[in-house]
N, C-alpha and C positions, 0 to 999 in steps of 0.2 A: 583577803585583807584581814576577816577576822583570823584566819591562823597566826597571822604577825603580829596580832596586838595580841594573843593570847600567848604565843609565844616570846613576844618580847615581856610580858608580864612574870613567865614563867622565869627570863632566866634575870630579870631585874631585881625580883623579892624572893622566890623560893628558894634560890640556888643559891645565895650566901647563907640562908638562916639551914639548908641542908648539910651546907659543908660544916659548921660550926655545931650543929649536931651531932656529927659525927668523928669531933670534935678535930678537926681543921681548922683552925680560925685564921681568915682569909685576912692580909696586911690592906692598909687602908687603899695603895695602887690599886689591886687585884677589888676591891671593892666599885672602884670608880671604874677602870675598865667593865666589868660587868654591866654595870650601872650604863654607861655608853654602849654597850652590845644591846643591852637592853631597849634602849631608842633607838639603835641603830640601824635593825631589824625591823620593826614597824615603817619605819622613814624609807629605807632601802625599797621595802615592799612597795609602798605607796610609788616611790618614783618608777620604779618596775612599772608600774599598772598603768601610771601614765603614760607612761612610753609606747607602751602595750595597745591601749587605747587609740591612740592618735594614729597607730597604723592602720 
């Protein structure tokens, strides 16, 4: 589970301000989709584990 909240940290905050570093600068869609991977991933995890659990 912490690999999912570190990775859904990873790709929610570093990975826009990476792209735009490199100067990419990501349209506000491609923002928001991130931003949704970014919880989506933790959340995904969690319910995996529960599932997981219960067997």
């Amino acid at each position: 589970m912490s690999i999912a909240l570190t990775a859904g940290l990873v790709i929610d905050f570093f990975y826009p301000a990476w792209k735009e570093q490199k100067g990419q600068p990501m349209s506000e869609n491609q923002i928001l989709g991130t931003r949704s991977l970014g919880i989506g991933v933790p959340l995904a995890a969690f319910v995996i584990l529960q599932l997981v659990m219960r067997i």
